[in-house]
N, C-alpha and C positions, 0 to 999 in steps of 0.2 A: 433530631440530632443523632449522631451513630456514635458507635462505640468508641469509634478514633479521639473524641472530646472527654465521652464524661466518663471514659475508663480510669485515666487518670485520676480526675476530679474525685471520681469515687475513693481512689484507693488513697488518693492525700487525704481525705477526711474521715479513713476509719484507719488511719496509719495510725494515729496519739490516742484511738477508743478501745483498742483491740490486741493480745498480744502479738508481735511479731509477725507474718504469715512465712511458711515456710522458705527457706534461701533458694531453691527450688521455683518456687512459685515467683519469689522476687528476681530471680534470673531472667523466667521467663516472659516475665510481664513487662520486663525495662527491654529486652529484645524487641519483644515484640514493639512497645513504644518509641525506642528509636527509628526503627525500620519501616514506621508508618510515615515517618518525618517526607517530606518533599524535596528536591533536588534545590530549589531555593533557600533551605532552611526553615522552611514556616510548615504547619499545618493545615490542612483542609477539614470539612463538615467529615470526610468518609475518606478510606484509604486513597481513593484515585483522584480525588478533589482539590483543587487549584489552593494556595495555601491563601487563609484568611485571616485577618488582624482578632477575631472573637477567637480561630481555634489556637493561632499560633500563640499567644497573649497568654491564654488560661493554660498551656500545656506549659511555656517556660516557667511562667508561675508555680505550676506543680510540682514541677522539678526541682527548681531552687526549696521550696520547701519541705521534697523530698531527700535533699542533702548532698544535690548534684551542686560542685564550685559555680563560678560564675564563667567559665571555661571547661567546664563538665560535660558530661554525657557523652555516647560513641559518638566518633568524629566531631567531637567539640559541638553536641546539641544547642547547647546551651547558647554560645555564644553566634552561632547562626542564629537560632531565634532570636538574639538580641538585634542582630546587626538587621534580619529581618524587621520588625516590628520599628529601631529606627528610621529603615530605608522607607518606609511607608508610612510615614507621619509621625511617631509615637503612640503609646495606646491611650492617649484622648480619643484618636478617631474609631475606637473600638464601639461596636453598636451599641445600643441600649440595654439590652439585654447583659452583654459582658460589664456593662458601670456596672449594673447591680450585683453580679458574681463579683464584682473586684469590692464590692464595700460592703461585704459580709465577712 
């Protein structure tokens, strides 16, 4: 798995352990985050990776828990990854591996 997945992941679970990380650093990490997104609106395993229901799924999820609306993030992230993730099944059809991130 490459950084494009569990960067997030990481920073949504030491966001409520940790104090605040610099406004700086949270500028650049939600950049950087956006700008990895896909022209589809979904996510891939790695920057140049076709977007897939496990990366696209666990990153909108970060997001929204990170304090993005539900029409948030640049260029409306958010709500591409929803529209994403419904156009492709819903996330039932997310692998195995993502049930178990989602019911933790």
């Amino acid at each position: 798995m490459s950084s494009g997945t569990y960067s997030p992941i990481c920073y949504a679970n030491i966001y409520g352990s940790f104090p605040r990380l610099t406004m700086k650093f949270e500028i650049n990490f939600f950049t950087w985050w956006f700008h990895s997104k896909n022209e589809d609106g979904g996510w891939g395993l790695h920057i140049e990776g076709h977007s897939t229901m496990f990366c696209t799924a666990l990153n909108y999820i970060c997001m929204r828990i990170l304090g993005e609306g539900p029409d948030g993030g640049q260029d409306n992230a958010c709500a591409r990854a929803r529209n994403w993730i419904h156009d492709h099944g819903g996330v039932t059809h997310i692998p195995s591996w993502g049930k178990t991130w989602l019911s933790v």
